[in-house]
DOGUZA-982889 format. One line per field, with one value per residue (C-alpha): residue in three letters; x, y, z. Coordinates in steps of 0.1 Angstrom, whole numbers, always signed. Example, Ala and Ser with C-alpha at 12.3 -4.5 7.8 and 13.67 -1.06 7.14 Angstrom:
2
code	(Ala, Ser)
c1	(+123, +137)
c2	(-45, -11)
c3	(+78, +71)
//
This chain:
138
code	(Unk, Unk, Unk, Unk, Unk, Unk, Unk, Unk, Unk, Unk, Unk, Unk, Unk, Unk, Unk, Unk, Unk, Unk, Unk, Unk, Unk, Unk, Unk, Unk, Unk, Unk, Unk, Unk, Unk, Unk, Unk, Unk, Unk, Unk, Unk, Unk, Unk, Unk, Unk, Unk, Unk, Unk, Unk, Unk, Unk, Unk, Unk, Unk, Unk, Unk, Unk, Unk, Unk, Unk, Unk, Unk, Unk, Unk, Unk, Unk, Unk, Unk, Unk, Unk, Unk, Unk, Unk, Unk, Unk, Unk, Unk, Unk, Unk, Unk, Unk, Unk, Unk, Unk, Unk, Unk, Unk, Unk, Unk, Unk, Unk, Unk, Unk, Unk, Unk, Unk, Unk, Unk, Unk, Unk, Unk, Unk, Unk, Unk, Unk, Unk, Unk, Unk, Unk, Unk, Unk, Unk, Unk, Unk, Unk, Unk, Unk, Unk, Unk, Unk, Unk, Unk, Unk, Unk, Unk, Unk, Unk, Unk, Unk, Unk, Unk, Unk, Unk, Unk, Unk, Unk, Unk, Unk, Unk, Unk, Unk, Unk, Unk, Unk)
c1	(+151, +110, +113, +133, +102, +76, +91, +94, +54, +43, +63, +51, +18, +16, +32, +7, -21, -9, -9, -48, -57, -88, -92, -120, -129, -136, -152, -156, -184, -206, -208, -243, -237, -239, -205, -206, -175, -177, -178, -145, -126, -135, -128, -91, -89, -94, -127, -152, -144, -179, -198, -230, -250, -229, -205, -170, -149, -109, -94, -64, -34, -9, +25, +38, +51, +23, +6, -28, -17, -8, -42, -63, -44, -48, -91, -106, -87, -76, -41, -7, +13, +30, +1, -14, +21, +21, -15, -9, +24, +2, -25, -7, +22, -14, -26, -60, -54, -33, -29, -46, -27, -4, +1, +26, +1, -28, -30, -22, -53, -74, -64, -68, -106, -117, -103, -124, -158, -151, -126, -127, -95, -88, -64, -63, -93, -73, -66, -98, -111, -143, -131, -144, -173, -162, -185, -168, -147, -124)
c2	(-43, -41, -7, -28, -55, -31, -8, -44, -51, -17, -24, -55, -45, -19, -36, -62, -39, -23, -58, -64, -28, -28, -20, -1, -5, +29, +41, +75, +97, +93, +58, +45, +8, -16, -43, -75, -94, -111, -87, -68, -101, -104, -66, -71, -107, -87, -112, -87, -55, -37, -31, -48, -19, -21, +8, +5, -2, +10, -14, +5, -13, +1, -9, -43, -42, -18, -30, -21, -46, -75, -72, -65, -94, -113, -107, -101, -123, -148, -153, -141, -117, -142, -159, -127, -123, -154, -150, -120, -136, -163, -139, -115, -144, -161, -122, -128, -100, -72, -60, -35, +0, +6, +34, +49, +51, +51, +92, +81, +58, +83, +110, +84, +71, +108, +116, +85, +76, +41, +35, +12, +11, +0, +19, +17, +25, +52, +72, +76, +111, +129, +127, +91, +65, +38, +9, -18, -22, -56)
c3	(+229, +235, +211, +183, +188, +189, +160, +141, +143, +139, +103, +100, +104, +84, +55, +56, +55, +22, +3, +13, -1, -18, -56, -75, -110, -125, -155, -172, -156, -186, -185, -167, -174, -144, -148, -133, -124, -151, -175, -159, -161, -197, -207, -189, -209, -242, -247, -247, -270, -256, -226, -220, -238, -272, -262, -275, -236, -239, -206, -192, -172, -143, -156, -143, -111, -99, -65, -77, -111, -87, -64, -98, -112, -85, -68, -101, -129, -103, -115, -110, -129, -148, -162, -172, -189, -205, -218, -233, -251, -267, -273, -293, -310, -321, -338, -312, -293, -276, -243, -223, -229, -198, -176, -152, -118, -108, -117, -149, -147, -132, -162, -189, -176, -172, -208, -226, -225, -225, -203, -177, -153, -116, -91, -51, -39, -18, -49, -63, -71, -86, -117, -125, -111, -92, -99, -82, -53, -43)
//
């Protein structure tokens, strides 16, 4: 019975850790600009088309369900998945906008940052590589 309880926490535990994973926002390699929180909120909003220094910024999305979407979703636009959802409905039904472009993964993310100049993602911070620049972490 103590294994069952111990096996239980050990689960428990570990499960909890993986919700409060951290994020990071990465851009392309090229890209020297400093982003403020701001500034990442409003790129993911679709209310800034640029990045501080006038270059042309290409957001990028996990696909819906993603853990890393839920956290972003969650520390850095401070809402929940279906507000973001709804947003983007009025957003788009109101021609004012579209959605971020979506991606499988957070490889996906990875490939698609170190493919464009101005792209600006977010994956776990676990899965970042030397193929981008993290410039913020949650």
């Amino acid at each position: 019975m103590k294994f069952i309880i111990s096996i239980l926490l050990l689960t428990s535990l570990t499960l909890s850790h993986s919700c409060f994973a951290d994020i990071s926002i990465v851009v392309n390699i090229a890209n020297g600009r400093a982003i403020s929180d701001t500034e990442i909120s409003r790129l993911f909003l679709g209310k800034l088309k640029k990045f501080s220094g006038g270059d042309s910024a290409t957001p990028v999305n996990s696909k819906a369900g993603n853990a890393a979407r839920a956290d972003f979703e969650k520390k850095v636009l401070n809402k929940s998945s279906s507000q973001i959802k709804a947003y983007w409905s009025k957003r788009v039904f109101s021609g004012k906008g579209k959605p971020p472009t979506e991606v499988e993964n957070d490889a996906a993310v990875l490939a698609f940052v170190a493919a464009n100049p101005g792209a600006i993602g977010y994956v776990d911070a676990a899965s970042v590589d030397a193929s981008v620049k993290v410039v913020k972490t949650f």
